[in-house]
N, C-alpha and C positions, 0 to 999 in steps of 0.2 A: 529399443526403437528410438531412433532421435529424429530431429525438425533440422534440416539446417539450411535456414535462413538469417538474413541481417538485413532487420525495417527499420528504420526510424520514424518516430511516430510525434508531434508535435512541431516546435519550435523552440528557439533558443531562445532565454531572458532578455528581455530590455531592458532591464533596471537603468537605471541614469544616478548622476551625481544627487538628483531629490531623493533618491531612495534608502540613501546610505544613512544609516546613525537612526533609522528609524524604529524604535524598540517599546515604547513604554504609548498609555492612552490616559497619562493623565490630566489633559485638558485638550481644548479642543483643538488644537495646533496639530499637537503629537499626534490624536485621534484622524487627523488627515493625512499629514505623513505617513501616519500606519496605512491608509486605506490605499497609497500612493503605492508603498512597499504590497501592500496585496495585489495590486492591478499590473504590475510589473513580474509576478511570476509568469515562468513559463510555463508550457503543457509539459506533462509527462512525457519523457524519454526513454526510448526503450531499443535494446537489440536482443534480439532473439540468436541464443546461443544455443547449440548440441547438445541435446539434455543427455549427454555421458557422465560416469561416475566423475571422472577426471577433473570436468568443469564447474562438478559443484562441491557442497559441504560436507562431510564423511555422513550426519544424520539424512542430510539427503538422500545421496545417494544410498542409504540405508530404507529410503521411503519410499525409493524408485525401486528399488530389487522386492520389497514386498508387493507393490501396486504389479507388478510386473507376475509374481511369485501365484495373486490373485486371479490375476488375470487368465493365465493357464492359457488356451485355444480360444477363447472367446476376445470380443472387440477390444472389452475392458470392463475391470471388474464390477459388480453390482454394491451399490451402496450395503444392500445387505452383509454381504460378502469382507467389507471394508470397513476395518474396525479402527475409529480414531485412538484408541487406548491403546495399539497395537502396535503405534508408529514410536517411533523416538520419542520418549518424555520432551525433547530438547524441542521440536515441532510442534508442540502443541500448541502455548501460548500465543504462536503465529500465524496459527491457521483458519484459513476460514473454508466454507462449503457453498455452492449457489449451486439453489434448483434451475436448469437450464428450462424457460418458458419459450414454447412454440412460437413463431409466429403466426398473428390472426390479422384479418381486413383490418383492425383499430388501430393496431402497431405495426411499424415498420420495424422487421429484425425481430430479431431474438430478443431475450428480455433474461437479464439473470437476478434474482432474489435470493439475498442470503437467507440459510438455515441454520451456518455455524458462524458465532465470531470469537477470536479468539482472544481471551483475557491480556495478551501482550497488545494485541489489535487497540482493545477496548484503551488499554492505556495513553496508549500512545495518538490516538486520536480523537479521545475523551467522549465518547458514545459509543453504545452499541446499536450495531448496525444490523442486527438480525429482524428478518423481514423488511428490510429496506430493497429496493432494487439496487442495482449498483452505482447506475446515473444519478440517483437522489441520494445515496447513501457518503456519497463519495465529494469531496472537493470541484466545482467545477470544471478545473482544468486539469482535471485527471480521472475522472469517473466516466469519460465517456470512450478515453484510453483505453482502461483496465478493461471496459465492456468492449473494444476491441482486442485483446487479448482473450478474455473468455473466447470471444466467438472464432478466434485464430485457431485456439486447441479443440472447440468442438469441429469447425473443418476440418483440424490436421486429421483428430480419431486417434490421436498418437498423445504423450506428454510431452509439454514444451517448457523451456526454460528460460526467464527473462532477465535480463538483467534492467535493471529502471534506475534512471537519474531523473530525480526533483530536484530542478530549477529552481531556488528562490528566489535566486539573485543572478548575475553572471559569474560570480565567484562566491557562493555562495549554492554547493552541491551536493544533496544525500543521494546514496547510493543502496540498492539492497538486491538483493536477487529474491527471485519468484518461480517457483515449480508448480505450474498446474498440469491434475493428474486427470483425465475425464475417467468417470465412470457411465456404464449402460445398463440396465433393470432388464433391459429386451435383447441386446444383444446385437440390436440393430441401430437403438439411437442411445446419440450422446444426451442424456436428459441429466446428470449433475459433474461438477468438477470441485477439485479439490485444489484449496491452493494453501501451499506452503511458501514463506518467507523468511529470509534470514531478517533478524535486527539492521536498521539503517545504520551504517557507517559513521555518521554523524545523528545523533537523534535530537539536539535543539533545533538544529537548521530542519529537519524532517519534521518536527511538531509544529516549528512556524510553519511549515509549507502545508501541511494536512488539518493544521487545527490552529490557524493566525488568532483567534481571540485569546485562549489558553495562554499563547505565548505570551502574548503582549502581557496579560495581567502578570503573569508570571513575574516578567521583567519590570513591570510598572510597581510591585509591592518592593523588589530590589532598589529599585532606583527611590523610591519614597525611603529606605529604611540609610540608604546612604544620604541622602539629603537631610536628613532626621535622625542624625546619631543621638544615642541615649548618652547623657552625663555618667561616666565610671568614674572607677576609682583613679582612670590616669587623668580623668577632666582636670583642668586648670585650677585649683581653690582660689579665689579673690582675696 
């Protein structure tokens, strides 16, 4: 069963000529810059492609013929039913899980809380996110994205497939695809989803954009260690 839609969701980067070269926070110059380079990303980008085999990753689509396999006659299958040890080793470190929360008179909307996060996740954006909602768990300018994406595949009742571009810069673009699968315990409501993710295309530019402090130090122990070369044996003798 496929979705076929095409949303775009956000807007495109501003960055400007102040944002370029901006990489390290070791003084308070650079420490503005960088905050300069934060304030210039864009929202999360996204089209919603035909979750067919064709259009995604072979383990994907190996994830979709199980969830599918699971499924049988019912809406879709029950978390119990749905074994993550089951999917592709290759899926795993990628994946994560959110209990779909009701809405009540205090929230508006839906509410998704992770249950699962997955050790590529956890790398790659240097926390784990389990028991976070997805709006607090997540980068500003993309957590409230993804929380429209969840809420898109619980509408659908069907699996969708995203493909997502993070913004850093204007030229400056990671790219990664997304397969959320819902599951239902009743058989009548979508109450969790399953999402899988390929690796971003680029994963410096993807860690500055999800995790900007990480990076910077990153870059900022580089840039000290080339400014501060150690005397070897080619150093100069006087």
């Amino acid at each position: 069963m496929s979705i076929i839609l095409v949303i775009m969701a956000g807007s495109t980067t501003n960055g400007g000529d102040g944002a370029k070269g901006a990489r390290t926070r070791g003084d308070k110059a650079n420490r503005e810059t960088w905050s300069t380079t934060a304030a210039s990303m864009g929202e999360l980008e996204y089209v919603v492609v035909p979750a067919e085999a064709g259009n995604m990753p072979a383990d994907f689509a190996q994830a979709l013929a199980y969830w599918q396999d699971k499924k049988g006659d019912r809406l879709a299958p029950a978390w119990g039913d749905f074994k993550l040890h089951e999917l592709p080793p290759s899926v795993i470190p990628m994946a994560v899980v959110v209990d779909v929360i009701a809405a009540d008179p205090a929230n508006e909307g839906l509410r998704f809380v992770y249950r699962f996060w997955g050790t590529g996740r956890a790398a790659l954006y240097g926390r784990e996110n389990k028991g976070e909602e997805v709006r607090n768990g997540l980068p500003a300018k993309s957590g409230h994205v993804v929380a429209e994406q969840y809420s898109a595949t619980v509408e659908a009742r069907a699996p969708v497939l995203f493909r997502n571009t993070y913004p850093l810069r204007r030229k400056a673009l990671s790219m990664l695809m997304t397969l959320r699968l819902p599951l239902s315990s009743d058989n009548e409501t979508i109450d969790m989803v399953v999402a899988l993710a390929t690796q971003p295309d680029r994963p410096e530019t993807f860690v500055a954009y999800v995790n900007p402090d990480e990076a910077a130090a990153t870059t900022e122990g580089s840039t000290d260690a080339t400014a501060n070369p150690s005397r070897g044996e080619d150093a100069e003798t006087p």
